[in-house]
C-alpha positions as CSV (number, residue, x, y, z in Angstrom):
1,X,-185.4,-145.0,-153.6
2,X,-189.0,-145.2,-153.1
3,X,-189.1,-148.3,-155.1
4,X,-186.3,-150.1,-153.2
5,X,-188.3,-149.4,-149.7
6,X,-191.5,-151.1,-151.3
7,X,-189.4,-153.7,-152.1
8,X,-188.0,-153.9,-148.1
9,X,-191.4,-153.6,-147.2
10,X,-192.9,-156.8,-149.3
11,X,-189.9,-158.3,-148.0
12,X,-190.7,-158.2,-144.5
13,X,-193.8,-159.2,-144.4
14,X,-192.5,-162.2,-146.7
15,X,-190.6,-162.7,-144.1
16,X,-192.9,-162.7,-141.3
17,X,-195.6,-164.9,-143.1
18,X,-193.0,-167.5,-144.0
19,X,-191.8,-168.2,-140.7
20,X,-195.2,-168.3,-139.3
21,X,-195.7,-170.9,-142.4
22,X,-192.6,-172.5,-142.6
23,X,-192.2,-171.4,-145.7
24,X,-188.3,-171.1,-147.1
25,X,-187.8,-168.5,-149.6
26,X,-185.0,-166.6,-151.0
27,X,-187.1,-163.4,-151.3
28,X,-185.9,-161.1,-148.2
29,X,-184.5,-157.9,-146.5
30,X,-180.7,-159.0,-147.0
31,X,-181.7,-158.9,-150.8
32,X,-183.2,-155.6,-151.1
33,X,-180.1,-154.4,-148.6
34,X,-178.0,-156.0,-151.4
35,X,-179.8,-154.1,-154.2
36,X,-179.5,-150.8,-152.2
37,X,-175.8,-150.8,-152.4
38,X,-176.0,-150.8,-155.9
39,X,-178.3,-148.0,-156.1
40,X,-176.6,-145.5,-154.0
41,X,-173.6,-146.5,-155.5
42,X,-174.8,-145.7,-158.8
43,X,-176.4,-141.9,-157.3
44,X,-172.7,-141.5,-156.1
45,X,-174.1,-141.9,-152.1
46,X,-171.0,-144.4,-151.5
47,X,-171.5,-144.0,-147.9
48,X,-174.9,-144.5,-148.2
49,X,-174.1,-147.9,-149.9
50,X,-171.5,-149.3,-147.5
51,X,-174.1,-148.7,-144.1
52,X,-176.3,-151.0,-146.1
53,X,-173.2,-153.2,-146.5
54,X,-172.5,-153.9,-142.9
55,X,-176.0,-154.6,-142.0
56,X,-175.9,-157.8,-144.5
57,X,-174.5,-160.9,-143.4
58,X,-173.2,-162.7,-146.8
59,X,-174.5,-166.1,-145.2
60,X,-177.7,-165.8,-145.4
61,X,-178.3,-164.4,-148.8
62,X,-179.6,-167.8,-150.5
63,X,-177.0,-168.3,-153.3
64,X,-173.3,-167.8,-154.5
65,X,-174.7,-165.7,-157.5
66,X,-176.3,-163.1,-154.5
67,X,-173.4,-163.4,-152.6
68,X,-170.9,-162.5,-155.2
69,X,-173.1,-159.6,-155.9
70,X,-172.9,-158.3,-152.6
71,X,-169.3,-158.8,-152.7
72,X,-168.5,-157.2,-156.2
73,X,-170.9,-154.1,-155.6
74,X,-168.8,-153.5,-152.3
75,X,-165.4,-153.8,-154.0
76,X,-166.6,-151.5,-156.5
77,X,-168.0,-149.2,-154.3
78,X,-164.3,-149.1,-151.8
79,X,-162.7,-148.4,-155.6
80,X,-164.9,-145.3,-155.8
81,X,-163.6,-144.5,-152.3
82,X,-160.2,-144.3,-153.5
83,X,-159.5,-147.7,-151.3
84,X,-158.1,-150.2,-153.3
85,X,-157.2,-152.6,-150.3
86,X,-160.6,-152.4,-149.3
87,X,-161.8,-153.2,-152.7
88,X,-158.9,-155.9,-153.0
89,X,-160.1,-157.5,-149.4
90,X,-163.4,-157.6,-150.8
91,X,-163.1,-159.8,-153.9
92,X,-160.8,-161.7,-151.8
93,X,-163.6,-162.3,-149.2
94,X,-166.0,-162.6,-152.6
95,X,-163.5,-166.0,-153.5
96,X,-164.4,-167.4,-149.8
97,X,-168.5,-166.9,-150.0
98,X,-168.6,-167.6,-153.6
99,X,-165.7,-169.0,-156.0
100,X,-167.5,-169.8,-158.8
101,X,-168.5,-166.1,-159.0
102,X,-164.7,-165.0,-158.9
103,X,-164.4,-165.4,-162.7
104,X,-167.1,-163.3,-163.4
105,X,-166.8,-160.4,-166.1
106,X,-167.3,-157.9,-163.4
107,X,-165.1,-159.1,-161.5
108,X,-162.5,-159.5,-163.8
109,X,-162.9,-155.4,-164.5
110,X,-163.1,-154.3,-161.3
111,X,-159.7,-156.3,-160.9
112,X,-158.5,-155.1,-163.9
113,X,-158.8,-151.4,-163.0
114,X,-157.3,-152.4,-159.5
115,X,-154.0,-153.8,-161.1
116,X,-153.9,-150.8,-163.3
117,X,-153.8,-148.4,-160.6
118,X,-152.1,-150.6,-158.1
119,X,-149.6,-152.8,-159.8
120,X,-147.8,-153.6,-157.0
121,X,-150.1,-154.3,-154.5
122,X,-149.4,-157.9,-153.0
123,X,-150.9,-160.8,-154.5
124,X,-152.9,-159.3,-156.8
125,X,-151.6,-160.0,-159.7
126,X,-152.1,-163.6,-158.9
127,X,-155.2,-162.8,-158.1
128,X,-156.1,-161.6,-161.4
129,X,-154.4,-165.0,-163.4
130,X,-156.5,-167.0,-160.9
131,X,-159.6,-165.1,-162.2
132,X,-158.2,-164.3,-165.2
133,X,-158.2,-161.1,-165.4
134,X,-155.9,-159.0,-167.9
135,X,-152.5,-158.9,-166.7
């Protein structure tokens, strides 16, 4: 943890001197945010993870491999939850930001596991041939 806040901290002031330089970079706070969901997830602080969630805004992470991150680290952590709609909505909204990270491995699993628990739930089986996921 201490590790990720250095890493908010040189983030910020990344931040801050870019825009004072005009300076694009892909280096920033949504990141790190991104990274933290992740971590707690992996301690087992799922609530933790998903108030770092809804402080990012998927738009401005700078690519389709960061956004589908964000999106598959959610899903997995609203499977952990016991929320497979959640989880579902999430790789759904993963499709939307980022659709050439839909046919990921990861997210192939974590569909997977849903369809597994949740055979019937609507439209994802489809989901999972569209991604190709193990029916």
């Amino acid at each position: 943890m201490e590790f990720i806040g250095e890493a908010e901290e040189t983030a910020k002031r990344r931040e801050v001197a870019g825009k004072k330089l005009c300076i694009p970079g892909v280096f920033g706070e949504d990141q790190t945010r991104v990274f933290r969901i992740s971590v707690h997830h992996a301690l087992g602080e799922d609530d933790q993870a998903l108030t770092h969630a809804v402080k990012i805004d998927p738009r401005r992470l700078p690519d389709a491999e960061r956004r589908g991150r964000m999106c598959m680290d959610v899903a997995r952590v609203w499977q952990s939850l016991g929320e497979p709609g959640k989880a579902f909505h999430t790789l759904r909204v993963l499709t939307q930001y980022a659709p050439e990270e839909a046919t990921r491995p990861k997210v192939r699993a974590i569909t997977a596991e849903l369809l597994t628990s949740n055979p019937d739930m609507p439209g994802l089986r489809r989901f999972a041939q569209r991604t190709g996921a193990p029916c």
